[in-house]
Each structure stands twice: as structure tokens, then as C-alpha cells.
N, C-alpha and C positions, 0 to 999 in steps of 0.2 A: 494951366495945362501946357502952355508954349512951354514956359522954363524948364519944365522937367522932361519933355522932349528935348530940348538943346542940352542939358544936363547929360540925358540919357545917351544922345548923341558923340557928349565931348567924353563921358567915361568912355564908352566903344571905341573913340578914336585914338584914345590914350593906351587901352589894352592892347588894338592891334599897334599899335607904336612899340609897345614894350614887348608882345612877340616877336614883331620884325625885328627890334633886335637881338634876340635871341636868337633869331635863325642866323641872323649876319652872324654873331659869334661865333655857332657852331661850322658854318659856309669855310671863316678866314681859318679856325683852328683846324679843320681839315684842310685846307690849302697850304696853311705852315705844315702840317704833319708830308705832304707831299713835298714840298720844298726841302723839308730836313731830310729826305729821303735820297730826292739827287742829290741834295749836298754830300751827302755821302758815300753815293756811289763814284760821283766824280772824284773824290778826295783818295777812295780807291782806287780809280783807273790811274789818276795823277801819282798815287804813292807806288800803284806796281810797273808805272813808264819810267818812274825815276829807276825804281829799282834795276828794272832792264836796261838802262844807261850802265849806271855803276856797272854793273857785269860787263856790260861791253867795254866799257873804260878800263875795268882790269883783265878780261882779254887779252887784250889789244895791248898794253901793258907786258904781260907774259908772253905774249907772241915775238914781242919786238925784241925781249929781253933773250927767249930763246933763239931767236936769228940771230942777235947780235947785232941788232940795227940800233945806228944811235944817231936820230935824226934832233935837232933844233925845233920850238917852236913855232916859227917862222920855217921852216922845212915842212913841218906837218902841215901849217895853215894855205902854203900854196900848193901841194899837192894833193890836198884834200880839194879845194876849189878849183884845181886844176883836173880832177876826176868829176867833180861834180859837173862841172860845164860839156866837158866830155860825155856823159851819160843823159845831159839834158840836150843830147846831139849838138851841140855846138861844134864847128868845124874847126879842124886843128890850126888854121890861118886867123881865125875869127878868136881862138883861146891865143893866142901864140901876142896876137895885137892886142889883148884887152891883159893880158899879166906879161907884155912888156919884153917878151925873151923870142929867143929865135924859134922859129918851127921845128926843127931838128933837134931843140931839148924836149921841145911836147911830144914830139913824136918818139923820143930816146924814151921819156915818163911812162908814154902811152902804152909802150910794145909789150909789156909783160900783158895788160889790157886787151889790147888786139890782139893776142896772142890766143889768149882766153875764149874769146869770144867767136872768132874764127873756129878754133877745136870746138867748141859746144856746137857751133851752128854744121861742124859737115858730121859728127854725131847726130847730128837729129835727122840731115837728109840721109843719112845711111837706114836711118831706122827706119 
């Protein structure tokens, strides 16, 4: 009578064995179902920010071509970083020492900038 009790015992432990894996399967293939899902959304936000690049980059491209502006590499790259530190309020003493040039070119850089920004700001107390 024992042995067939432990018998009966080791089949029951074997079947719940072989359901629980079963559920496991079904558990990971709906968690990969969710994973392929952002993967995919991401792959879209990353395919439409690239997209938005490009466009800006031909833009910007057209814009400059329209002005007539023909600036260098190395032209673009320190006055891009030269606006960036400016916007990130860095003070024009503080940009003028960390890219090496006199205060009187960052502030020459700047003035179309301050310029801007002055008229937006007594626009808005006028309103």
C-alpha cells in the first residue's frame, strides 16, 4: 500500500512539474510578445528623431545657402558651442575663458542673440 502511495504521490508531482511548465512558457512568450512590442515602438521614435534631424540638417543647409553664409566646419562647431553655453546661462567672461577668445568676439557672436531676446522679452511686458 505504501508504494503506491509514493507512486501516486511521484506521478502528481511530475504532472504539477509539467504544468508549471507550461505556464512558465506561456508567462516568457507573453513577456517576449511585450518586449517585441517596445522594441518597436522605440525603433519608431528613433526612426522619426532621426528623420527630424535630417530635415533640420537640410534646413539649415537651405537657409545658409539662401543667406549666403559660408561658414567652415570648425566655424559651425564653435559657434554652435558658443550658443549652447550661452543658453545654458553661462556668462560671457566664463564662455569667452573656456573657448579661449576675447569677450568682445562673444559678445560681437552674441548680439544678434541678445538682440532677440531683449525684443521677445519687452513684447511680452507690453502684453
Amino acid at each position: 500500500m505504501m508504494e503506491w502511495i509514493i507512486i501516486l504521490l511521484i506521478a502528481i508531482s511530475a504532472v504539477l512539474l509539467i504544468a508549471s511548465m507550461a505556464s512558465n512558457r506561456k508567462a516568457e512568450k507573453q513577456k517576449q510578445k511585450e518586449i517585441d512590442l517596445v522594441h518597436v515602438a522605440v525603433m519608431k521614435d528613433i526612426n522619426s528623431v532621426q528623420e527630424q534631424i535630417r530635415n533640420l540638417e537640410l534646413d539649415i543647409e537651405v537657409i545658409t545657402k539662401e543667406a549666403g553664409i559660408q561658414l567652415t566646419p570648425e566655424e559651425v562647431i564653435f559657434k554652435r558651442e558658443v550658443l549652447d553655453l550661452y543658453k545654458r546661462k553661462y556668462s560671457i567672461e566664463t564662455i569667452a575663458q573656456k573657448k579661449q577668445v576675447s569677450e568682445s568676439e562673444i559678445q560681437q557672436f552674441l548680439a544678434p542673440y541678445l538682440a532677440a531676446k531683449d525684443e521677445r522679452s519687452k513684447l511680452a511686458h507690453e502684453i
